[in-house]
C-alpha positions in Angstrom: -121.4 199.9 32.6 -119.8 202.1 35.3 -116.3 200.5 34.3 -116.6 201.6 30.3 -117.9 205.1 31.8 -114.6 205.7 33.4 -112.5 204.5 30.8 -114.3 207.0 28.2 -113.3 209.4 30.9 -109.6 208.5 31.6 -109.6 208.5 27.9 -111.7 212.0 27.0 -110.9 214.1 30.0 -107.3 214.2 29.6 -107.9 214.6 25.8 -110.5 217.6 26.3 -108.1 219.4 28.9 -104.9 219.2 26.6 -106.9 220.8 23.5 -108.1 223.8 26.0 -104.7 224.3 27.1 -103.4 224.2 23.5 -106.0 226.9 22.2 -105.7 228.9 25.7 -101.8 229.3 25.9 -101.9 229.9 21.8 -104.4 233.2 21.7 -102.8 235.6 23.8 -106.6 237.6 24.0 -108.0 234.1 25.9 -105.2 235.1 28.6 -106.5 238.2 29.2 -109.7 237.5 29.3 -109.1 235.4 31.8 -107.1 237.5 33.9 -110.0 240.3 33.5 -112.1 237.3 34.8 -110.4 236.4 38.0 -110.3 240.6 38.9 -113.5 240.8 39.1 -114.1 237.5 41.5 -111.8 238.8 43.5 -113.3 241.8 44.1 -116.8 240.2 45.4 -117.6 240.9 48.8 -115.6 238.2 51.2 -118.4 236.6 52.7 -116.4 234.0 54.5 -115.4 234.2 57.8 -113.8 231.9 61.0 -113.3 232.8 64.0 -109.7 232.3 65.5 -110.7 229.2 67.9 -112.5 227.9 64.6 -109.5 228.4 63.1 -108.1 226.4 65.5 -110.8 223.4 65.3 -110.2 223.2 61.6 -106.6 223.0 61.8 -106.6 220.6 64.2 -109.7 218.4 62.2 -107.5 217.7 59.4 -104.7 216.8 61.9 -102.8 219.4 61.2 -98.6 219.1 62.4 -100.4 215.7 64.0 -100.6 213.4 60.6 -96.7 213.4 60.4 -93.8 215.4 61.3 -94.0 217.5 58.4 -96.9 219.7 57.2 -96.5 221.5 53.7 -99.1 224.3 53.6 -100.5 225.7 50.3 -102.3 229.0 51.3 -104.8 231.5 50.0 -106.6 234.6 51.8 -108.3 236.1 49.4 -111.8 234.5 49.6 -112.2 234.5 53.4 -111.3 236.7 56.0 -110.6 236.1 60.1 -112.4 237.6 63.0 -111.3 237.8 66.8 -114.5 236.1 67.8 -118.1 236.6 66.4 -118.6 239.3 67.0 -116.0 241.0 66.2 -114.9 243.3 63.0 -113.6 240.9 60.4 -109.5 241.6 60.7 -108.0 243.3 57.0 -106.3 240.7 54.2 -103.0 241.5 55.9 -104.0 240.9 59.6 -105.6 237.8 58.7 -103.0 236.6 56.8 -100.2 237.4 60.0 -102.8 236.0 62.4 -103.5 233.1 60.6 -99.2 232.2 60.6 -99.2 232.9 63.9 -101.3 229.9 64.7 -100.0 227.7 62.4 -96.7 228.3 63.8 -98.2 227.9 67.1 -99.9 224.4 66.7 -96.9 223.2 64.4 -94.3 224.1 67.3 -96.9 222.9 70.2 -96.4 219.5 68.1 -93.0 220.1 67.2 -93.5 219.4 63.6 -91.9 221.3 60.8 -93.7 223.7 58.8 -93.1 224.0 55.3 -94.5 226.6 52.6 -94.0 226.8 48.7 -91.6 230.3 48.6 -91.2 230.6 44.8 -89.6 233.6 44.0 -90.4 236.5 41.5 -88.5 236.5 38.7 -88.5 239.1 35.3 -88.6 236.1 33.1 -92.2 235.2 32.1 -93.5 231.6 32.8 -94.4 231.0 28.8 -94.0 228.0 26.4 -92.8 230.9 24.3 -90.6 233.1 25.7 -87.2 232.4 25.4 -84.8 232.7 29.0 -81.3 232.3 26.8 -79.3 235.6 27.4 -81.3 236.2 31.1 -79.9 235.2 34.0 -82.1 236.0 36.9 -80.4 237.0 40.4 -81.7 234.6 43.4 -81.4 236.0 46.9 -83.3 233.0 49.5 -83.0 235.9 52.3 -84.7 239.0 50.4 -86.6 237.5 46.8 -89.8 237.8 48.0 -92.3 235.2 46.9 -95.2 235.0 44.5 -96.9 232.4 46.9 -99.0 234.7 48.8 -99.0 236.9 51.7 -98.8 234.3 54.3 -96.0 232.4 52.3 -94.2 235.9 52.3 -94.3 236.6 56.1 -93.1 233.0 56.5 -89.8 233.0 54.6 -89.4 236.2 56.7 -89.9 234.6 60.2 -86.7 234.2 62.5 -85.5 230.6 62.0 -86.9 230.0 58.8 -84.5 228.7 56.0 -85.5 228.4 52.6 -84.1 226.4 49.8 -80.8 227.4 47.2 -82.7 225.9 44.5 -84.5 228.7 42.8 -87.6 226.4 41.3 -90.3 225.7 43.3 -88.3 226.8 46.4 -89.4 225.9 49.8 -89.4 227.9 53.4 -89.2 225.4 56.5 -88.9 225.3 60.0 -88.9 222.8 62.4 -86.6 220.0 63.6 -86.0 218.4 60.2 -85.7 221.6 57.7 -82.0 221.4 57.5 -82.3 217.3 56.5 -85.2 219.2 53.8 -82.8 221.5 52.4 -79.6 220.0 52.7 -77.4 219.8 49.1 -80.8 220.8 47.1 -78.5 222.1 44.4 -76.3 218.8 44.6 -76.8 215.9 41.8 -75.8 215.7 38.0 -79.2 217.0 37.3 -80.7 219.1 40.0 -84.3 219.2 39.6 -86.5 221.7 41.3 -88.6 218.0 42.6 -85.6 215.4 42.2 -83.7 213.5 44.7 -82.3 216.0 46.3 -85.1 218.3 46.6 -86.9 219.4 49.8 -89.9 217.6 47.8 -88.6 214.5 47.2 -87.4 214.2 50.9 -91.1 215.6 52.1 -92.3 212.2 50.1 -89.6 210.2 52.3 -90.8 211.2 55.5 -94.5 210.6 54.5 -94.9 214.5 54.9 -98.7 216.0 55.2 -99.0 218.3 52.3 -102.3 220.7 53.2 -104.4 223.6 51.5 -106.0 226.6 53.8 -108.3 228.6 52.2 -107.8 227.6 48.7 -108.0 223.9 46.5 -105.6 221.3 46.7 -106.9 220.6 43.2 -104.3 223.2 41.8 -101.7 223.2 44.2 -100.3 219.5 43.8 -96.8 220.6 43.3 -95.6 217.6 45.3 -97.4 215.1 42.7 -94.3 216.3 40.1 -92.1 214.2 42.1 -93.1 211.3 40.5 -91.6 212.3 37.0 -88.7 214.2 38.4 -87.4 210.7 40.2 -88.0 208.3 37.2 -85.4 208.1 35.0 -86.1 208.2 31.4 -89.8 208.5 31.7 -89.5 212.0 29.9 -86.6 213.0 27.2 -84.4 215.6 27.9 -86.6 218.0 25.8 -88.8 217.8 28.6 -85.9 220.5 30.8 -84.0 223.2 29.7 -81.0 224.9 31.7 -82.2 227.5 33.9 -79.2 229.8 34.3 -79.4 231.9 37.4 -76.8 234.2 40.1 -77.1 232.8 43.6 -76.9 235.7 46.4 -74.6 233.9 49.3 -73.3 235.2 52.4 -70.1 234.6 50.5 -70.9 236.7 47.7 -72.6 235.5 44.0 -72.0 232.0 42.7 -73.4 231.5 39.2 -75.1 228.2 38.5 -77.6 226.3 36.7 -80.2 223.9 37.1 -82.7 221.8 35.1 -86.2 223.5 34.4 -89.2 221.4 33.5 -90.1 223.5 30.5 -93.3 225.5 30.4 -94.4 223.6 27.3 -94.6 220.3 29.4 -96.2 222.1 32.3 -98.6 223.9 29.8 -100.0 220.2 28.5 -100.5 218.6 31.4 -103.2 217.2 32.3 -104.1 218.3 35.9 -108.3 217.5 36.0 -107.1 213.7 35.4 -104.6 214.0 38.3 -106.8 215.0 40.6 -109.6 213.1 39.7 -107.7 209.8 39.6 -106.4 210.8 43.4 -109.8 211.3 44.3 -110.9 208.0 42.6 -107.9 206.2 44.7 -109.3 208.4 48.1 -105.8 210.0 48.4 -107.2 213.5 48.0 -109.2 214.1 50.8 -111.5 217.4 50.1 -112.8 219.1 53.8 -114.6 222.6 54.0 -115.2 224.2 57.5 -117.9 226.6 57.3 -117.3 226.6 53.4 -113.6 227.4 53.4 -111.5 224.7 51.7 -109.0 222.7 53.8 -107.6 220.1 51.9 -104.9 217.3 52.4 -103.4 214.0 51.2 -100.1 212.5 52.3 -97.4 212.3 50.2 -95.8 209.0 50.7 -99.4 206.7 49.3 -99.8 209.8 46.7 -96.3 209.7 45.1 -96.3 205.6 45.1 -99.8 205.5 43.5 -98.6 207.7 40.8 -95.0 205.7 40.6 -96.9 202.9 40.3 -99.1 204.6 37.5 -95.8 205.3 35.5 -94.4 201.9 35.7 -97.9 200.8 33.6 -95.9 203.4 30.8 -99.0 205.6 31.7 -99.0 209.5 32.2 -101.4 211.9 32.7 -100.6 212.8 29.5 -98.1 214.8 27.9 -99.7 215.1 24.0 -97.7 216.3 21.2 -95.4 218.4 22.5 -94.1 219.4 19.1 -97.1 221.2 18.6 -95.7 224.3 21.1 -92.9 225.2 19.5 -91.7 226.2 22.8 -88.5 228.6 22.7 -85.3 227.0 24.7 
C-alpha cells in the first residue's frame, strides 16, 4: 500500500507543481502578489537568535569545513539575528551578517578547507520565460558586480584573497587551498555551462564538496543538483540553452563573450518539491535546526550520482511541455 502511495506521489506531485508554475509565471498580478506576500513576512519581528559560541556549536554539528575540503554555503539573515552572548543586544542585520563571515572564515581556515559562496551577479536583464535578452549585452566585472546572494555572500566576494569565477551564471566566490583548481578555465569548453565540466560546480561534485545552508532551506537552494543535466549529454535539446551574450571586465581591459544559458522557461517548469523530496526519500538531504534556525547539508558527490543515476532510467524531475511558454530567445 505504501509503495502505490508513493508512486501516485512521484506521479501527482511533479504534475501539481508544473501546473502552479505554469498559471504563476503566466499572470503577472500572481507575481506581485507574491512579492507583497514575502514583504510583509519579512517584516515580522526576528524572533530568532544564537549566540556567537552557539554559532560556533552549530557550525561545527553539521561538520562544518570538517565533512570535506570544501564547504559551499547558501546563506540567509533575514529571519534570525546574532547576539554577543545572552544577554546581550541582538547585533543589526549587517553586524550579524559580518560576524557571522568572520567565523565561518575562521573555522574554514582553522581546518584549512575552502570556502565557497554562490556570487551571482545583478544584472538589468530580468530572469523571465518571457523577456527577450537579444540586443542586451550585460557588462560583468568578478571584482566590483556585486551579488544578489545576500549580504554575507556580498562581504565575501569582497574579502582579500577571494576569487570568484569569469563565468557570469551562477558565479561562485572561493577561498581556500583548492579555489584556483575551482575556477580554473570556467569559460573553457565548446559549450560553457554555468554547471558543466568546467564549472566550479561540477568540480565541487569531484571533490565530494559539502554543500550547506545557514539560516535559510536547502530545499530551494540546490543549485549544485543542476549539475546532473548540465554533464549529460543529450539529456535536454538545445532549446533547453540560449546564448547569453555578455562584456567581461579583465585587468586587460573588456573581452566580449558568450556562454550557454539554461533558459528560464526550463528553470520555470521544473519540478523542485520532487527533487527534494526524492533526496530526502534517498536520506541525502539531511534537514538540522539549532534552536529553530535551519542548517542544512548534503554532499555532493552521493547527490549528483543518485540523480545521474536517476537520468540514465530516461527519468527527470520533469520538464512538461515546454512549448506551452512560448519563451522569447
Amino acid at each position: 500500500m505504501r509503495d502505490l502511495y508513493e508512486k501516485f506521489l512521484d506521479g501527482a506531485v511533479p504534475a501539481a507543481e508544473w501546473c502552479a508554475r505554469q498559471i504563476y509565471w503566466r499572470l503577472p498580478f500572481l507575481q506581485q502578489v507574491s512579492a507583497n506576500k514575502r514583504r510583509k513576512k519579512h517584516t515580522k519581528p526576528i524572533d530568532k537568535f544564537l549566540t556567537e559560541s552557539q554559532l560556533r556549536d552549530a557550525l561545527n554539528l553539521v561538520g562544518f569545513a570538517q565533512r570535506s575540503p570544501i564547504t559551499m554555503v547558501h546563506s540567509s539573515t533575514t529571519h534570525w539575528q546574532l547576539k554577543k552572548d545572552e544577554n546581550s543586544e541582538p547585533m543589526s542585520p549587517l553586524k550579524t551578517s559580518v560576524r557571522t563571515l568572520e567565523i565561518l572564515m575562521e573555522i574554514n581556515e582553522e581546518h584549512g578547507g575552502t570556502l565557497v559562496m554562490p556570487a551571482t551577479p545583478v544584472f538589468k536583464t530580468p530572469y523571465s520565460p518571457f523577456v527577450s535578452i537579444k540586443g542586451n549585452k550585460e557588462v560583468y566585472d568578478p571584482l566590483r558586480t556585486p551579488t544578489k546572494r545576500g549580504l554575507i555572500n556580498e562581504f565575501f566576494r569582497q574579502q582579500p584573497g577571494v576569487k570568484r569565477s569569469l563565468h557570469p551564471l551562477s558565479t561562485v566566490a572561493c577561498v581556500g587551498p583548492l579555489a584556483d583548481r575551482l575556477l580554473e578555465g570556467n569559460l573553457g569548453g565548446e559549450k560553457p555551462f554555468a554547471h558543466g565540466l568546467t564549472s566550479a560546480y561540477y568540480r565541487i561534485y569531484k571533490e565530494n564538496g559539502m554543500i550547506m545552508s545557514l539560516g535559510t532551506s536547502l530545499d530551494h537552494y540546490m543549485t549544485i543538483g543542476h549539475v546532473a543535466e548540465d554533464i549529460c549529454p543529450n539529456v535536454f535539446p538545445d532549446s533547453f540553452y540560449r546564448d547569453f551574450p555578455f562584456m567581461l571586465v579583465t585587468e586587460n581591459g573588456f573581452e566580449d563573450r558568450t556562454v550557454k544559458q539554461r533558459h528560464p522557461a526550463a528553470n520555470r517548469c521544473m519540478s523542485e518539491r520532487a527533487l527534494v523530496r526524492f533526496l530526502r526519500r534517498k536520506g541525502l538531504l539531511h534537514k538540522v535546526a539549532y534552536d529553530n534556525v535551519p542548517f542544512d547539508w548534503a554532499m555532493a558527490g552521493p547527490l549528483i550520482d543518485a540523480l545521474l543515476e536517476f537520468r540514465n532510467q530516461r527519468k527527470t524531475f520533469p520538464y512538461f511541455f515546454l512549448s506551452l511558454m512560448t519563451p522569447c530567445r
